[in-house]
N, C-alpha and C positions, 0 to 999 in steps of 0.2 A: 504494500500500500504506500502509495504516494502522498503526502501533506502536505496542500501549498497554504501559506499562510498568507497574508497580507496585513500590509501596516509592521511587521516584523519584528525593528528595533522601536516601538514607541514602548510606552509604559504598559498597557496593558499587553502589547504585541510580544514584548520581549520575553512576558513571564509564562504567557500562551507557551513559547515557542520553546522554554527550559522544562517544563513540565511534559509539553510531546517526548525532547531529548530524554527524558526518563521512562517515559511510556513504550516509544515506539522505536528509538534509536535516531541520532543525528542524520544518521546515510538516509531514512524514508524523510527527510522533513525538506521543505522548500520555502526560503526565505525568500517574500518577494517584496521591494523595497524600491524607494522612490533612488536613492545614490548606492551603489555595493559598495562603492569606494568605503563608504562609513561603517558598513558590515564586514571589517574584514575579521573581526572578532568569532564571528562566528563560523564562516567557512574555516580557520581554522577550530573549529571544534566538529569539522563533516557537515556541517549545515552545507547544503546545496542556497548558493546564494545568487537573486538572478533579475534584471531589473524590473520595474514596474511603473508605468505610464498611462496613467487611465484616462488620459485624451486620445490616447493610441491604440487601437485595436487589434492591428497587426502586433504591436509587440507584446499585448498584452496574451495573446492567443499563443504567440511562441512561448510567453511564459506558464500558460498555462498546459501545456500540453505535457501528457504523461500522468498527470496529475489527478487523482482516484475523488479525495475530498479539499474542497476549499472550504480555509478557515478565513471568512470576510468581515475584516474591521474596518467600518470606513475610516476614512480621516478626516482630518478636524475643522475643514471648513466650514462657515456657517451660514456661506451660500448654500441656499436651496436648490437650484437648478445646475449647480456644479456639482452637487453630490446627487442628484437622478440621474444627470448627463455618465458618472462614475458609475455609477450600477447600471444603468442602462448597456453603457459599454461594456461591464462586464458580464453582463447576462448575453451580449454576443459573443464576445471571447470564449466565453466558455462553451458556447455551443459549437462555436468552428474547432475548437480545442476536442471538442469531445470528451467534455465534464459534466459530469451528469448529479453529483452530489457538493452539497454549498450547509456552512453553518453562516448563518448572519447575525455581528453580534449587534443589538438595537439597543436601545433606551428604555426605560417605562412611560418616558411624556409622551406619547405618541394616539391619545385620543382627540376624537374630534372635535371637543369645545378644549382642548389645552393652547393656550398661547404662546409656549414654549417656541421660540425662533425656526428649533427646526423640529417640532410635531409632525407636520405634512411632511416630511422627509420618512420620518418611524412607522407612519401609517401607512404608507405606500407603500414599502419596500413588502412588508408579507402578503399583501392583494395581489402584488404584483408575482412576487412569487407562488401564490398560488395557483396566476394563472399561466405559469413556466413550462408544468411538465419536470421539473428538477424534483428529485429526492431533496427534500432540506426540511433542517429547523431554522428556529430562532431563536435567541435566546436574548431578554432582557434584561439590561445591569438596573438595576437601583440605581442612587446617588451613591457617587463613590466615598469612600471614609478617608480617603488615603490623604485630600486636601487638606481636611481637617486638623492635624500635625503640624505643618508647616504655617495656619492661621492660628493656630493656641497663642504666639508669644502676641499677637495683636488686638485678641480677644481678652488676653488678659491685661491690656493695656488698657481697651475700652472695657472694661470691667462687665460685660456685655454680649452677647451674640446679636447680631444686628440683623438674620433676613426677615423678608418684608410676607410672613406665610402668619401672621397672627397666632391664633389656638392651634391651628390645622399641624398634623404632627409629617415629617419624614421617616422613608426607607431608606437604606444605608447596604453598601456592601463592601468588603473588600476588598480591591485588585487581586491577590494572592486569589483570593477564594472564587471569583471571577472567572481567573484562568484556569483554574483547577476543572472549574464546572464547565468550559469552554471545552478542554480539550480530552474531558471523560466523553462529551458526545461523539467528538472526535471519532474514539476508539469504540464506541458502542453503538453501532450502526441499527438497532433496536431502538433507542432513545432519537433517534435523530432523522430517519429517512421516510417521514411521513407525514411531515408541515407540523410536525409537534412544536407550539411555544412556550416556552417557561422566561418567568420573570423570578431573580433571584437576589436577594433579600433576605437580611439576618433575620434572627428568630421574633422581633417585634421593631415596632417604627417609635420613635422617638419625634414629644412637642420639643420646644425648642426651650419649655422650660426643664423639660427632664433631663435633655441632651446639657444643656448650661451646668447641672446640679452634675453628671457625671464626668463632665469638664474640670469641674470644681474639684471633686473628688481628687482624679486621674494628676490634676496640677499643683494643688493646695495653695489654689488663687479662687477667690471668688465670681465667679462668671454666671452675669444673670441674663438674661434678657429685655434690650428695651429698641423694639424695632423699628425698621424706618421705613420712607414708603418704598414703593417699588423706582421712583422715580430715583431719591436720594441713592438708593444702591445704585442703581447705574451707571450715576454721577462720582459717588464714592470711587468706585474702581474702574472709570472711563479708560482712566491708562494704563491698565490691562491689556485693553484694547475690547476684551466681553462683558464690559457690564452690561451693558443694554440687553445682550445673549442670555447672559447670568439672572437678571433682573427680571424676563421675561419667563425663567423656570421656577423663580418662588414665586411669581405670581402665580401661576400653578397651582402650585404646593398652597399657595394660600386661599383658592380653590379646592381646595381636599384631594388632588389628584396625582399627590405623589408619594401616598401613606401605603400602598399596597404590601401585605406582610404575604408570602406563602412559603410552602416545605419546599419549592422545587430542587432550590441547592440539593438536601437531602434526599431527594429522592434519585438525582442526579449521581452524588458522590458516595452517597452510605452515610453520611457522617452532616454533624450539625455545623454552621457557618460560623466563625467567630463574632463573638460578640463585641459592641463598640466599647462596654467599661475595660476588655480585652485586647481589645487591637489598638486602643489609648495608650494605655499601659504600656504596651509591648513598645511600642514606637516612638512615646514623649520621652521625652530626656531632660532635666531642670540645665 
């Protein structure tokens, strides 16, 4: 069996692609990436590394050929019509390729009244794959936990969690556990070859006042909550470059529509998701 992955070296790509290397062995796996130049890390470890251009059909087809299952991350723009124009292209590649199985990894914002920036992107992709003809899942991440680390020393400066989701509570997951549950369908062609969706998410969602109290815990700073509007976030982290992106997904969430809890992780891997007072822990550092 062949694994082409995509997105390869990003964060969630990279830990996908170490987790295959334990599963499946380096030699089955195929790195497919926007520069190799930047991957040389892992063709020396046997990764088959090989480039990727998804305005390009033709090479994307060359890259895809041989290849049993695609692992599909898109990437990170938050153009709408650049990332359908990318899967569009890739649902041709693949077929001139003669690939006939796809994991797609998606989002949970992806309903119809969410005004998440790119909702109509999450909602399309499985319609559209259902009316492919491809064997494939889906699989939907939560909100990642992983950001949340790197904003504690800021958080606990504005003594505060600031999104703009009122009472309304989030779901949480992550990356480790992500890839994990990524690349179990991978290898279990039962869980995956039959437009099956899972959205995966720790074992409960967290308001923003219980996530603050386990902040508080995890830090031994006080961090409460006192939110701003959706506008001021925006504004707050313009020079990001995503606030407006970012702003548009707690409005969401402040909509009820980012709370979803279920077992999929486990029923996916055997085993329960790490928890966020857990995955704090593990990772803050004073």
């Amino acid at each position: 069996m062949k694994y082409t992955i995509t997105g390869a070296t990003g964060h969630l790509g990279s830990i996908v692609l170490q987790d295959m290397i334990k599963l499946v062995g380096a030699n089955n796996i195929r790195a497919a990436v926007h520069t190799p130049a930047k991957a040389t890390g892992l063709a020396e470890q046997g990764v088959e590394v090989v480039e990727i251009d998804y305005l390009d059909t033709d090479t994307m087809t060359t890259t895809f050929k041989g290849t049993d299952v695609l692992i599909y991350i898109p990437s990170k723009t938050y153009d709408v019509l650049q990332r359908v124009t990318e899967f569009e292209n890739t649902l041709t590649a693949m077929k001139e390729a003669d690939v006939n199985e796809i994991i797609f990894v998606s989002f949970c914002a992806d309903q119809e009244n969410n005004p998440f920036t790119m909702s109509a992107y999450y909602g399309y992709v499985p319609r559209r794959l259902a009316a492919s003809g491809l064997n494939y899942a889906v699989i939907k991440n939560s909100l990642y936990a992983d950001p949340l680390v790197p904003y504690l020393p800021e958080l606990i400066e504005r003594k505060n969690l600031i999104y703009p989701v009122g009472n309304e509570a989030l779901s949480f997951i992550a990356q480790e556990d992500s890839a994990e549950a990524i690349a179990q369908l991978a290898v279990k062609p039962e869980l995956r070859n039959n437009g099956q969706v899972y959205t995966v998410t720790q074992k409960q969602h967290y308001t923003m006042v219980e996530l603050g109290k386990i902040m508080t815990e995890v830090t031994g700073k006080p961090i409460g909550y006192a939110p701003v509007s959706v506008a001021e976030f925006a504004e707050i982290y313009a020079s990001d470059g995503d606030g407006a992106e970012l702003g548009s997904m707690y409005q969401a969430g402040a909509m009820g529509l980012m709370d979803l809890v279920t077992d999929d992780f486990e029923k996916i891997t055997g085993h329960d998701p790490i928890s966020m007072i857990d995955f704090l822990t593990l990772h803050y550092h004073k």
